[in-house]
PDB file of N, CA, C, O and CB in Angstrom:
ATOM      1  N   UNK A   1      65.735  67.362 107.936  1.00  0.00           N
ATOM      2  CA  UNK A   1      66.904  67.008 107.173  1.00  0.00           C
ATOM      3  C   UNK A   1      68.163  67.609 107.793  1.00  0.00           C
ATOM      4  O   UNK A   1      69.178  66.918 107.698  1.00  0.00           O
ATOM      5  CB  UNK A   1      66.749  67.466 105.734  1.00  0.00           C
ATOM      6  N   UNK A   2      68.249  68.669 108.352  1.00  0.00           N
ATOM      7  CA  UNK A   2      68.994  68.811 109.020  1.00  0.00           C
ATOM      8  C   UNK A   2      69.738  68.800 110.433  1.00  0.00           C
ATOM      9  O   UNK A   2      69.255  68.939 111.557  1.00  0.00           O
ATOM     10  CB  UNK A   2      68.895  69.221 108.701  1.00  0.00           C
ATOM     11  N   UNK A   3      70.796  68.633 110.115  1.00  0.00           N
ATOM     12  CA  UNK A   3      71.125  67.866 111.950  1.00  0.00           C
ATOM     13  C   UNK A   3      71.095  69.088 113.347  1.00  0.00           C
ATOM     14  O   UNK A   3      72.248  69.361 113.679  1.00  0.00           O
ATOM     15  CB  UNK A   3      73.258  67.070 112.017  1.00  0.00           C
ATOM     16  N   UNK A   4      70.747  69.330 113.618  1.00  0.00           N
ATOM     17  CA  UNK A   4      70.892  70.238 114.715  1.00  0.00           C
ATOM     18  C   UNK A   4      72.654  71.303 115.052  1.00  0.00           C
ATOM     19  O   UNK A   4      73.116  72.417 114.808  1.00  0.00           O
ATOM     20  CB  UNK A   4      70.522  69.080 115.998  1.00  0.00           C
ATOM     21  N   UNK A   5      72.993  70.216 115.630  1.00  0.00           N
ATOM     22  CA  UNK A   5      74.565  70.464 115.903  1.00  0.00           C
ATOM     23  C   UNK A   5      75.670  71.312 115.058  1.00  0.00           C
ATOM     24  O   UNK A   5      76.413  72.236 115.388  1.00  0.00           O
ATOM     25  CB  UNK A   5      75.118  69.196 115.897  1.00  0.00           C
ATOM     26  N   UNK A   6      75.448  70.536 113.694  1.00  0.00           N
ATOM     27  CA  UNK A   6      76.043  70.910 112.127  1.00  0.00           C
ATOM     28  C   UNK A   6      75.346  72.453 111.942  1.00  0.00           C
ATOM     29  O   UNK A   6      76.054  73.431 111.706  1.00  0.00           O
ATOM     30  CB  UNK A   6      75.390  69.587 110.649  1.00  0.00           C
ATOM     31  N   UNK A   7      74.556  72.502 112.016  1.00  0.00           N
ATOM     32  CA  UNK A   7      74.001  73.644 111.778  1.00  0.00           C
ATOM     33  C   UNK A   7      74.427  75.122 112.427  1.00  0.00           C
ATOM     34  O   UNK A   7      74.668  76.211 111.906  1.00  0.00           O
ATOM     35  CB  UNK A   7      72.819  73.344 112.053  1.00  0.00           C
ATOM     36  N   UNK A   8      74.404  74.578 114.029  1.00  0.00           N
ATOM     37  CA  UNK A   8      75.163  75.729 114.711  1.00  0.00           C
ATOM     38  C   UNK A   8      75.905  75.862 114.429  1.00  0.00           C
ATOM     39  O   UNK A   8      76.227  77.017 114.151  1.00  0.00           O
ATOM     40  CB  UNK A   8      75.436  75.890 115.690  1.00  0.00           C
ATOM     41  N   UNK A   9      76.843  74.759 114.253  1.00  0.00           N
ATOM     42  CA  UNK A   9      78.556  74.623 114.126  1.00  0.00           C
ATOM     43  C   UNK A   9      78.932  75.802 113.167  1.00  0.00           C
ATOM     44  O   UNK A   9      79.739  76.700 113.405  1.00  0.00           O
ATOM     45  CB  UNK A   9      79.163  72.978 113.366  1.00  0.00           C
ATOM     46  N   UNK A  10      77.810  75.527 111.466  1.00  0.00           N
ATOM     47  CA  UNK A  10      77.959  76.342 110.373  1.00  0.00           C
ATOM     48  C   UNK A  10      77.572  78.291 110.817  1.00  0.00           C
ATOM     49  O   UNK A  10      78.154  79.359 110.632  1.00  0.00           O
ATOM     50  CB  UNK A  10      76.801  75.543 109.158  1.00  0.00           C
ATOM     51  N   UNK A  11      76.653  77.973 111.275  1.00  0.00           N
ATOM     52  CA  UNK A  11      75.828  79.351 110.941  1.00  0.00           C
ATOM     53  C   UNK A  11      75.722  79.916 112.453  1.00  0.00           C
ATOM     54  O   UNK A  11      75.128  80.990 112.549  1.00  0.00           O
ATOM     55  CB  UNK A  11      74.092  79.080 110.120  1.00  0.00           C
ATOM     56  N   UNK A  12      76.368  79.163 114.017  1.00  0.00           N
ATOM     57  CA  UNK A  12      76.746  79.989 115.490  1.00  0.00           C
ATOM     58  C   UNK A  12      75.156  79.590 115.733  1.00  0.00           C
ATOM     59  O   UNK A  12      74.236  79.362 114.948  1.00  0.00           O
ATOM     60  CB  UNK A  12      77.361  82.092 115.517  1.00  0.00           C
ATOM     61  N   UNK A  13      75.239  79.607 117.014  1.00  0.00           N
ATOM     62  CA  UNK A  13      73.509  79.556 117.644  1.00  0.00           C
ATOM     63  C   UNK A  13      72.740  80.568 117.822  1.00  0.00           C
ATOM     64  O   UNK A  13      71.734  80.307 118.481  1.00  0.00           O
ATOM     65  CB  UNK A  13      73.320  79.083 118.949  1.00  0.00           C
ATOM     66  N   UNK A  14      72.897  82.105 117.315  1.00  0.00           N
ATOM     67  CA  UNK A  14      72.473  83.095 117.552  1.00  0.00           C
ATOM     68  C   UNK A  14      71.940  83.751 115.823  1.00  0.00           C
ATOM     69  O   UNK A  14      72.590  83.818 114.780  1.00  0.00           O
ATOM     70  CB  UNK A  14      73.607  83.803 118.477  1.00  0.00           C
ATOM     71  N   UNK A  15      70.785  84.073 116.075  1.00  0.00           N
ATOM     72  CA  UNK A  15      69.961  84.938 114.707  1.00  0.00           C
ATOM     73  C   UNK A  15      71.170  85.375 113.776  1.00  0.00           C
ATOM     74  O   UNK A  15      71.383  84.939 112.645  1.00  0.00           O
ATOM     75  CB  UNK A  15      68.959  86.603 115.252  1.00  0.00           C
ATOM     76  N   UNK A  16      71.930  86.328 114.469  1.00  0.00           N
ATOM     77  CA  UNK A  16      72.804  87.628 113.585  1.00  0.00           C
ATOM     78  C   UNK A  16      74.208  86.011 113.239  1.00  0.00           C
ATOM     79  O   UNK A  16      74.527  85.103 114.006  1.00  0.00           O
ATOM     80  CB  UNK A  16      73.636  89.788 115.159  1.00  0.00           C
ATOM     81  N   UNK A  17      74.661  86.293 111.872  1.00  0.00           N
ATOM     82  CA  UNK A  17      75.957  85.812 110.986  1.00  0.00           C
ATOM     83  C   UNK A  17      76.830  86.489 111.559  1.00  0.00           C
ATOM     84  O   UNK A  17      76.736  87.714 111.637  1.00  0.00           O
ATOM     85  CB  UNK A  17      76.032  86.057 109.418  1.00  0.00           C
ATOM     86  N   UNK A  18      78.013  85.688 112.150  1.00  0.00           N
ATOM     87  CA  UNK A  18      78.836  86.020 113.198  1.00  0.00           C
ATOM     88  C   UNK A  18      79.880  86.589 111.535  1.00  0.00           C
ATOM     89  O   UNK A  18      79.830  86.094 110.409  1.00  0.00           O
ATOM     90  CB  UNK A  18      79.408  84.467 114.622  1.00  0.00           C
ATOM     91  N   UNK A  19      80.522  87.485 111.926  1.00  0.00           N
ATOM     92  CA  UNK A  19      81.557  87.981 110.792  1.00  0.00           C
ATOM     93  C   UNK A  19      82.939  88.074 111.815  1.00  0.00           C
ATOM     94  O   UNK A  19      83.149  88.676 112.868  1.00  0.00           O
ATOM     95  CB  UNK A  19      81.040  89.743 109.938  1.00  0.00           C
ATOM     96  N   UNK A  20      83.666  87.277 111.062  1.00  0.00           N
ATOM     97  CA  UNK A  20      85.312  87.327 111.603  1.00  0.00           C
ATOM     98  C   UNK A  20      86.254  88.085 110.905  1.00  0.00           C
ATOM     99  O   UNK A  20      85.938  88.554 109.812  1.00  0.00           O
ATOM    100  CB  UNK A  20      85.996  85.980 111.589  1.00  0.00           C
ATOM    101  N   UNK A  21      87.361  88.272 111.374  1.00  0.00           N
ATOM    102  CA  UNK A  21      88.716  89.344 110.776  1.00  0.00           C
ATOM    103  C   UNK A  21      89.170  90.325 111.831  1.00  0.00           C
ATOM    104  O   UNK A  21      88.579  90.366 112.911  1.00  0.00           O
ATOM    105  CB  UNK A  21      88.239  90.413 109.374  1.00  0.00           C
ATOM    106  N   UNK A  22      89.835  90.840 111.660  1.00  0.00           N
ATOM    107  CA  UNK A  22      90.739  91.902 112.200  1.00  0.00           C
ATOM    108  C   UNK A  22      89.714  93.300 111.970  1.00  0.00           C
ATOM    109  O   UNK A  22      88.880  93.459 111.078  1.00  0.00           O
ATOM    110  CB  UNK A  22      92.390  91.950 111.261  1.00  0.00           C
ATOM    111  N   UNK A  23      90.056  94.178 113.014  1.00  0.00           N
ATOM    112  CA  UNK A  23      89.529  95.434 113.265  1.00  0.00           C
ATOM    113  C   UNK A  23      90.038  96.240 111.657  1.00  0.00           C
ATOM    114  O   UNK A  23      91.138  96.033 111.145  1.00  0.00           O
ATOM    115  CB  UNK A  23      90.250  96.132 114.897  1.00  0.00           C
ATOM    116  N   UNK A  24      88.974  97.158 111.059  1.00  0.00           N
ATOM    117  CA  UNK A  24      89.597  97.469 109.921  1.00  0.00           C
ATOM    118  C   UNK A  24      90.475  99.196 110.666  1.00  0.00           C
ATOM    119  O   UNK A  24      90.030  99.944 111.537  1.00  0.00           O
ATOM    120  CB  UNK A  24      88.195  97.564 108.404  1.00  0.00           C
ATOM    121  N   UNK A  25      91.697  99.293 109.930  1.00  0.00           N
ATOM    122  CA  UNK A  25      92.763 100.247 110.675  1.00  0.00           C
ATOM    123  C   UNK A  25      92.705 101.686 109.651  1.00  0.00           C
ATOM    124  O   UNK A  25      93.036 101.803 108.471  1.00  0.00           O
ATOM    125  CB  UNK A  25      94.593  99.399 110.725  1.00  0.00           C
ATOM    126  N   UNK A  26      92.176 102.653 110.568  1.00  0.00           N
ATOM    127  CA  UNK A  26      91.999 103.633 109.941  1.00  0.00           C
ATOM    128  C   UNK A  26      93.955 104.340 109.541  1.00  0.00           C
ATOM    129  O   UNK A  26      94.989 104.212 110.196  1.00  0.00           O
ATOM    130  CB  UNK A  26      90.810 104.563 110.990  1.00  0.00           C
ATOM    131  N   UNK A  27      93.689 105.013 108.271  1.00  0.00           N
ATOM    132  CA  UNK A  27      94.942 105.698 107.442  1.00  0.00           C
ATOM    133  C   UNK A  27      95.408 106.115 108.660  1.00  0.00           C
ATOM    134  O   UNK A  27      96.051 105.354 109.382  1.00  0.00           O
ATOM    135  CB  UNK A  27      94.714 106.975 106.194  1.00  0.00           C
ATOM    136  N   UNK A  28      95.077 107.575 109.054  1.00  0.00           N
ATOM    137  CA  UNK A  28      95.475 108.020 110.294  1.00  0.00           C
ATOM    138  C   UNK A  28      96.387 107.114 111.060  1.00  0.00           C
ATOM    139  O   UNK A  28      97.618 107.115 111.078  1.00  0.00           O
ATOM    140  CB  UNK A  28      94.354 108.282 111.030  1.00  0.00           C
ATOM    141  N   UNK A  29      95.537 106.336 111.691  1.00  0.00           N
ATOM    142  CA  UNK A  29      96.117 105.311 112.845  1.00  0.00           C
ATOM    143  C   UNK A  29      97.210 104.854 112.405  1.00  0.00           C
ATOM    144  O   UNK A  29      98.161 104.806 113.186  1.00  0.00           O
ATOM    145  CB  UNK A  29      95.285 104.091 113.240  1.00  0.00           C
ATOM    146  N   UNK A  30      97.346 104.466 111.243  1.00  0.00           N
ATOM    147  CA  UNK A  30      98.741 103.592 110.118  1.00  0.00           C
ATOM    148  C   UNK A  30      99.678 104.786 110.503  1.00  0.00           C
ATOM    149  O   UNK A  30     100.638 104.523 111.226  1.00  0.00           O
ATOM    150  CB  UNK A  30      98.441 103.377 107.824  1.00  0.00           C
ATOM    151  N   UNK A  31      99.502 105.963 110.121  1.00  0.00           N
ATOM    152  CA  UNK A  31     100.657 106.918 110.104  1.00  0.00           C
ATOM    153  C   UNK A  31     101.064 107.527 111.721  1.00  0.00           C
ATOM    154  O   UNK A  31     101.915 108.402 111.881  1.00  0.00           O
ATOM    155  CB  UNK A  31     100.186 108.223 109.036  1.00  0.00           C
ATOM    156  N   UNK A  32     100.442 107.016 112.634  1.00  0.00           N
ATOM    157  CA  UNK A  32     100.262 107.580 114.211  1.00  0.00           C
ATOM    158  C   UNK A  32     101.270 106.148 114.517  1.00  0.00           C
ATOM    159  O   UNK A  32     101.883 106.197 115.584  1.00  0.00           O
ATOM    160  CB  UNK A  32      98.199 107.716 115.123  1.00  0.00           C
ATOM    161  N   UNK A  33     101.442 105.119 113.815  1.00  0.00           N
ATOM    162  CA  UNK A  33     102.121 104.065 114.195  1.00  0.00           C
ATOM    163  C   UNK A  33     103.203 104.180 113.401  1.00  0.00           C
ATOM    164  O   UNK A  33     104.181 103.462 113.612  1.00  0.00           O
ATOM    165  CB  UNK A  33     101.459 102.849 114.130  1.00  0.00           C
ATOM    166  N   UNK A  34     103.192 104.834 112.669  1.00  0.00           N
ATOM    167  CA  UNK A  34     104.757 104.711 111.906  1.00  0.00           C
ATOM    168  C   UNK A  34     105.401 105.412 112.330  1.00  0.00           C
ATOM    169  O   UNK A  34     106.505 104.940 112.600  1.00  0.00           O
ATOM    170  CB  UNK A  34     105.016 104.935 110.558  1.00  0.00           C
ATOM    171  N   UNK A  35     105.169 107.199 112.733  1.00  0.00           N
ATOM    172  CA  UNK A  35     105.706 108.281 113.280  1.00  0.00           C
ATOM    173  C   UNK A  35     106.200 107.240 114.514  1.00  0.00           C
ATOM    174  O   UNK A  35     107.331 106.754 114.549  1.00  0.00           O
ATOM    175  CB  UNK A  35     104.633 109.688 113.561  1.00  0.00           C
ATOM    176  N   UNK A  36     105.235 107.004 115.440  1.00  0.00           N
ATOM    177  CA  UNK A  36     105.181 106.518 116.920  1.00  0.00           C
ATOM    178  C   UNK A  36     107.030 105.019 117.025  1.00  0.00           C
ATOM    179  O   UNK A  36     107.706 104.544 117.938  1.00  0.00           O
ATOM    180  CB  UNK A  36     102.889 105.454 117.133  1.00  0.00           C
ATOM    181  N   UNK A  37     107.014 104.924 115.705  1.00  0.00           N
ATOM    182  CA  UNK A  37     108.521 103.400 115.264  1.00  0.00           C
ATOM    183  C   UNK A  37     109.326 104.519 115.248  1.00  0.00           C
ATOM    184  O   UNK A  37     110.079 104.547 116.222  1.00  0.00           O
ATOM    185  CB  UNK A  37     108.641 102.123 113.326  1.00  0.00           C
ATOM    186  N   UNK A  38     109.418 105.272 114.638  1.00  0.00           N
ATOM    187  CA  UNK A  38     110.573 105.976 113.783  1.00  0.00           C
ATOM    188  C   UNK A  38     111.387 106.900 114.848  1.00  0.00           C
ATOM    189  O   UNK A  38     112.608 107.056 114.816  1.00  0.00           O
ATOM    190  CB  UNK A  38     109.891 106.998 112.433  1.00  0.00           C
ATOM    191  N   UNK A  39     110.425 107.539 115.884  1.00  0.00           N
ATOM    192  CA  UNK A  39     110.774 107.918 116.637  1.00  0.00           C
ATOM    193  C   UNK A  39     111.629 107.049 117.621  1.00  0.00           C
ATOM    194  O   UNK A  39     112.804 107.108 117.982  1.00  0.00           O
ATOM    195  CB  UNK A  39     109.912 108.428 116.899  1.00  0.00           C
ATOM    196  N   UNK A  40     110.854 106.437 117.836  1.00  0.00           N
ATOM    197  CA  UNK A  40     111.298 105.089 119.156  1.00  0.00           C
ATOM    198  C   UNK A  40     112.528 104.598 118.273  1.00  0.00           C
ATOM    199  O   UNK A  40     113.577 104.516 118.910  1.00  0.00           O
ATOM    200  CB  UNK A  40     109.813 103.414 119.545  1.00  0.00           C
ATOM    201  N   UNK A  41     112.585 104.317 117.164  1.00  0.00           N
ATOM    202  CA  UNK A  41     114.372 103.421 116.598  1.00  0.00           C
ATOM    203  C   UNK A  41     115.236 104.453 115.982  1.00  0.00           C
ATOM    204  O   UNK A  41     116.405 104.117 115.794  1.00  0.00           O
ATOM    205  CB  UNK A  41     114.258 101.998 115.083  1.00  0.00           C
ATOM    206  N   UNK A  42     114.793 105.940 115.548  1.00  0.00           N
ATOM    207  CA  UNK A  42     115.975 106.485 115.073  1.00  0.00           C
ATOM    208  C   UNK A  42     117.071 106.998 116.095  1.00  0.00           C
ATOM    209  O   UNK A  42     116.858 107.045 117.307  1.00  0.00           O
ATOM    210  CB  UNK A  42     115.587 107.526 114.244  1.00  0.00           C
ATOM    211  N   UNK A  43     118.329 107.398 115.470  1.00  0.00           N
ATOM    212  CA  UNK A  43     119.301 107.813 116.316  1.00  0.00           C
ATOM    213  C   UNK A  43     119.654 109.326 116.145  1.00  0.00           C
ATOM    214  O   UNK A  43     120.486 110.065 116.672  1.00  0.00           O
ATOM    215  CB  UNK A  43     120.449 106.960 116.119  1.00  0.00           C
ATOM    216  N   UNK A  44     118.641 109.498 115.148  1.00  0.00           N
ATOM    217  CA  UNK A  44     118.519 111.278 114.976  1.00  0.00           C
ATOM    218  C   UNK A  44     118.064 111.649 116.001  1.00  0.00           C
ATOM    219  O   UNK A  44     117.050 111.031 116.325  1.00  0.00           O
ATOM    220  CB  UNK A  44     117.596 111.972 113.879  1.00  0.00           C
ATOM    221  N   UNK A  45     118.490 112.667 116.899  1.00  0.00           N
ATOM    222  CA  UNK A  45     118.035 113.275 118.022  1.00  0.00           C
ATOM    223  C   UNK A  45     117.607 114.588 117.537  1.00  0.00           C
ATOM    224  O   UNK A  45     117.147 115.178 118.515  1.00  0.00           O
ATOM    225  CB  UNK A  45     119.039 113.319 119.120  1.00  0.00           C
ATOM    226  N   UNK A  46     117.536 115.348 116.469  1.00  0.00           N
ATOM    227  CA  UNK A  46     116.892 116.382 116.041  1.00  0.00           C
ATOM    228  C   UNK A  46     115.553 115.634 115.386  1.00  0.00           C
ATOM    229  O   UNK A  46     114.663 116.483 115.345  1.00  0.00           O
ATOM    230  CB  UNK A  46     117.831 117.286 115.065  1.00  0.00           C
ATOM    231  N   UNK A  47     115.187 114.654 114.978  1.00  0.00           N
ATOM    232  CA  UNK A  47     113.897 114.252 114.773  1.00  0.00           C
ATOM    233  C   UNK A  47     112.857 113.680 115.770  1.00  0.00           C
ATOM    234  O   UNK A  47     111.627 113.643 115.805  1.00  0.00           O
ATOM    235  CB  UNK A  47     114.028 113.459 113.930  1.00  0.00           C
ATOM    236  N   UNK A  48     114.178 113.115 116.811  1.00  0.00           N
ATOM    237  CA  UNK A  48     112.933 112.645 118.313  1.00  0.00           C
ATOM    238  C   UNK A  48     112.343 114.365 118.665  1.00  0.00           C
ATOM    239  O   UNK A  48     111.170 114.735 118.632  1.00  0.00           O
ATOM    240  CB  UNK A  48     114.147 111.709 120.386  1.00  0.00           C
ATOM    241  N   UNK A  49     113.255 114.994 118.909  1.00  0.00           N
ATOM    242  CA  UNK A  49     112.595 116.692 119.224  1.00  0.00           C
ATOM    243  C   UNK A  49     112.026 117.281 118.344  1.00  0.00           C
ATOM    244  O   UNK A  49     112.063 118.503 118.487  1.00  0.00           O
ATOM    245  CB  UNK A  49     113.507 117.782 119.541  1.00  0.00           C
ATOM    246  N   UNK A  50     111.269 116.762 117.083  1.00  0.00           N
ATOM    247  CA  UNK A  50     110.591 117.906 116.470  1.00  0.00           C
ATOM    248  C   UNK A  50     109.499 116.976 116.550  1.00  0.00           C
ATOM    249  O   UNK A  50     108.988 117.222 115.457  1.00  0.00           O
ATOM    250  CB  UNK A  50     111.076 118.637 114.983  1.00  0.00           C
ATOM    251  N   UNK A  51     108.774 116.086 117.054  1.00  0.00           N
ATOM    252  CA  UNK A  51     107.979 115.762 117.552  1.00  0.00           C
ATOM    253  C   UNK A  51     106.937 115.262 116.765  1.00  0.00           C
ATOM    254  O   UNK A  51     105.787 115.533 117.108  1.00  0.00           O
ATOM    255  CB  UNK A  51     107.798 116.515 118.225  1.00  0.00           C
ATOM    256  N   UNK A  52     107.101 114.702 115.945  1.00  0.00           N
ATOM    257  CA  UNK A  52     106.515 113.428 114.807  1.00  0.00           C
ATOM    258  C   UNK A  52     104.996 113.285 115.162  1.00  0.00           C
ATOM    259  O   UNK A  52     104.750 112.590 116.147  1.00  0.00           O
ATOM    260  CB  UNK A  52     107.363 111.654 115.047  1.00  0.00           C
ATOM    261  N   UNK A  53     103.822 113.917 114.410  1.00  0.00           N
ATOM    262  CA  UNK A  53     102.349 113.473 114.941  1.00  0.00           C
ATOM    263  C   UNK A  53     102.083 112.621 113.513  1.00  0.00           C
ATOM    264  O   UNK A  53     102.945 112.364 112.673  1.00  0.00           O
ATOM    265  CB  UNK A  53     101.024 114.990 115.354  1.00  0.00           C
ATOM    266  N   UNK A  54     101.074 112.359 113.476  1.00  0.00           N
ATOM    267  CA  UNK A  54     100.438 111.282 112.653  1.00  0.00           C
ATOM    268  C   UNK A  54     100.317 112.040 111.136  1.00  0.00           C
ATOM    269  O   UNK A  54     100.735 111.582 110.073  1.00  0.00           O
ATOM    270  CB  UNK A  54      98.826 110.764 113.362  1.00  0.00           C
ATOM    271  N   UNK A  55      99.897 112.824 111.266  1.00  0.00           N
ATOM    272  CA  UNK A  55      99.340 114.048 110.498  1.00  0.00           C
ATOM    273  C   UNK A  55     101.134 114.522 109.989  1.00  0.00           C
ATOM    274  O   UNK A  55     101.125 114.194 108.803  1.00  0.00           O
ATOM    275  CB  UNK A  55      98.205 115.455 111.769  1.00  0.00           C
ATOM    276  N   UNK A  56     102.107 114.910 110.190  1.00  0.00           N
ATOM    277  CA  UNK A  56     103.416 115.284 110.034  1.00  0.00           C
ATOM    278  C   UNK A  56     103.695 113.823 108.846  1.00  0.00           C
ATOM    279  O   UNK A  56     103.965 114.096 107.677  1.00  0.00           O
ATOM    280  CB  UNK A  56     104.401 115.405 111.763  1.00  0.00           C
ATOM    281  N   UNK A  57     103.616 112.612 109.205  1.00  0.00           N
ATOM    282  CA  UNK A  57     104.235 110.994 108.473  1.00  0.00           C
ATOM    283  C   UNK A  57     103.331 111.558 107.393  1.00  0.00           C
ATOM    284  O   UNK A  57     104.004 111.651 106.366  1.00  0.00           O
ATOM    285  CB  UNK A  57     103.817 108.996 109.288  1.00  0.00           C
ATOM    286  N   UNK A  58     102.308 111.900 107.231  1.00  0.00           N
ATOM    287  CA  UNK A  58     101.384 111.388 106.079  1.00  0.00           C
ATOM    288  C   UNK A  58     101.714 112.552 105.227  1.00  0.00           C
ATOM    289  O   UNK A  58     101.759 112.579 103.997  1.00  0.00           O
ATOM    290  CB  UNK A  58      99.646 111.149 106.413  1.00  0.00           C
ATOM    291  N   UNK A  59     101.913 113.401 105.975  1.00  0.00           N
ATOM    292  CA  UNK A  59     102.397 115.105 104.836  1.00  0.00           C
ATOM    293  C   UNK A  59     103.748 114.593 104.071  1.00  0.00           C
ATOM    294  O   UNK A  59     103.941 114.558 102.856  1.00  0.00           O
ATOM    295  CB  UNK A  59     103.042 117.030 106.088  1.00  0.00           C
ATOM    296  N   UNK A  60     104.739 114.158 105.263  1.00  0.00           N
ATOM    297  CA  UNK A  60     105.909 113.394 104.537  1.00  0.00           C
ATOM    298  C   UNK A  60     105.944 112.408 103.480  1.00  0.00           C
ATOM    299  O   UNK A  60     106.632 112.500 102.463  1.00  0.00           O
ATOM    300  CB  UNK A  60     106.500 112.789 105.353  1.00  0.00           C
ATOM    301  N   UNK A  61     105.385 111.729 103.692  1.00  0.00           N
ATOM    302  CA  UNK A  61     104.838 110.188 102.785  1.00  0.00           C
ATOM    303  C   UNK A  61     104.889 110.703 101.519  1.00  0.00           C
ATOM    304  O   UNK A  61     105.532 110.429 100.505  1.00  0.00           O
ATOM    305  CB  UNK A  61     103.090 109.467 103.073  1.00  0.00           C
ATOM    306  N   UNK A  62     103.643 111.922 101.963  1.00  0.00           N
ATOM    307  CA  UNK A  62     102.780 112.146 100.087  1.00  0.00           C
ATOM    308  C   UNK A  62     103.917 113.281  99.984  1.00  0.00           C
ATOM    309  O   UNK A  62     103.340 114.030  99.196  1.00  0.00           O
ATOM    310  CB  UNK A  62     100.448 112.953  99.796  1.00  0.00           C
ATOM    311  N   UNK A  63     104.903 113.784 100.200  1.00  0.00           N
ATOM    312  CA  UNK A  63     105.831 114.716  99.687  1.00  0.00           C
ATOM    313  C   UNK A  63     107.097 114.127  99.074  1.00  0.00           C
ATOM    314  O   UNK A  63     107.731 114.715  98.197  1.00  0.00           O
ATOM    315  CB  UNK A  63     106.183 115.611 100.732  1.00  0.00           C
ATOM    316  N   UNK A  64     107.484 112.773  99.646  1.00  0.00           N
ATOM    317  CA  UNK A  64     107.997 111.833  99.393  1.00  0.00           C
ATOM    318  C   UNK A  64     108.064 111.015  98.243  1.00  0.00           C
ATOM    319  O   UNK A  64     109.080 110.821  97.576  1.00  0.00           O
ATOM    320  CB  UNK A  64     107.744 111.406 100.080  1.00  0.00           C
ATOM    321  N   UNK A  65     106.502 110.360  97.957  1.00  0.00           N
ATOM    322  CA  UNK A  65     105.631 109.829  97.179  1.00  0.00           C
ATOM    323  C   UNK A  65     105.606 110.835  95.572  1.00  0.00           C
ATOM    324  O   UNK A  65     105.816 110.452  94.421  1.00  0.00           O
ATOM    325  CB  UNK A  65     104.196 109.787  98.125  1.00  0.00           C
ATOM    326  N   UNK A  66     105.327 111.951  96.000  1.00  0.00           N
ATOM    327  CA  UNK A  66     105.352 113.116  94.337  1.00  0.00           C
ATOM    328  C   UNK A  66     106.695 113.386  94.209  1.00  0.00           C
ATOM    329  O   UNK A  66     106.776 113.525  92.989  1.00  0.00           O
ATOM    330  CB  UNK A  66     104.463 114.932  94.368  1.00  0.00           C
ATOM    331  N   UNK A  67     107.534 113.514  94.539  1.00  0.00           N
ATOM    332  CA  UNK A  67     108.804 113.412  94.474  1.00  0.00           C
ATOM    333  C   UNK A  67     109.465 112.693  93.469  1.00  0.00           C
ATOM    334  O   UNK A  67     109.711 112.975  92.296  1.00  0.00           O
ATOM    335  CB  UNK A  67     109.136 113.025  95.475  1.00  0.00           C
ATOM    336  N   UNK A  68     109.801 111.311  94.435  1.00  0.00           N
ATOM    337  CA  UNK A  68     110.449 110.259  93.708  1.00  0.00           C
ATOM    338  C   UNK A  68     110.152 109.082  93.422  1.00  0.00           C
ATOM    339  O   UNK A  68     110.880 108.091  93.373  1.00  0.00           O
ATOM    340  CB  UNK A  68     111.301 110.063  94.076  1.00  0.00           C
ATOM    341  N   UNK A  69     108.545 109.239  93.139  1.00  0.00           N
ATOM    342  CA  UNK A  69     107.793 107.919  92.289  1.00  0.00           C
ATOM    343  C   UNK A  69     107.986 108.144  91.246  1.00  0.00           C
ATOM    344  O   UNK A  69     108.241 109.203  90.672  1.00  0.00           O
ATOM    345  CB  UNK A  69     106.348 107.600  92.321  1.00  0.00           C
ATOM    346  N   UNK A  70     107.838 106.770  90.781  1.00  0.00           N
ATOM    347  CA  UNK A  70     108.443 107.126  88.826  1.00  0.00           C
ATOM    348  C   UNK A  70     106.600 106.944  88.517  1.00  0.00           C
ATOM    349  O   UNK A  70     105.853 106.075  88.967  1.00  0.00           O
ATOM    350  CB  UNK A  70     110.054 105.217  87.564  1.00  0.00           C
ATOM    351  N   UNK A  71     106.375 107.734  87.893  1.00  0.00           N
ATOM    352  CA  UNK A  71     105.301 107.434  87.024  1.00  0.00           C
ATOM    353  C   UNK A  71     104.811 106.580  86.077  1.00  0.00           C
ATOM    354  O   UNK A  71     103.705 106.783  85.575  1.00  0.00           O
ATOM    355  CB  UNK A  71     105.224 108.071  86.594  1.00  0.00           C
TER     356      UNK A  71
END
């Protein structure tokens, strides 16, 4: 009953269910890319020199975040 072709087409020609999407992006990495912008576009030159790591954005964020989120 079933057609050959259709079948691969659905389910790939190989045993294992092929799974598609984007690489999942670890927290870290998110904040190693935001430091990594902020640096590169600000015009603060006392913030390019204090040297922005990944770990520094995310301390900021959540100091940021308890601050001046409204509850």
């Amino acid at each position: 009953m079933e057609v050959a072709d259709n079948f691969a087409a659905i389910h790939g020609s190989s045993n294992k269910t092929k799974i598609s999407g984007k690489p999942k992006v670890k927290k870290i990495d998110a904040f190693k890319a935001l430091a990594k912008h902020l640096v590169s576009n600000t015009k603060n030159e006392a913030l390019r020199k204090v040297g922005l790591t990944g770990r520094n954005m995310q301390q900021r964020w959540r100091t940021y975040m308890r601050r001046f989120k409204k509850p």
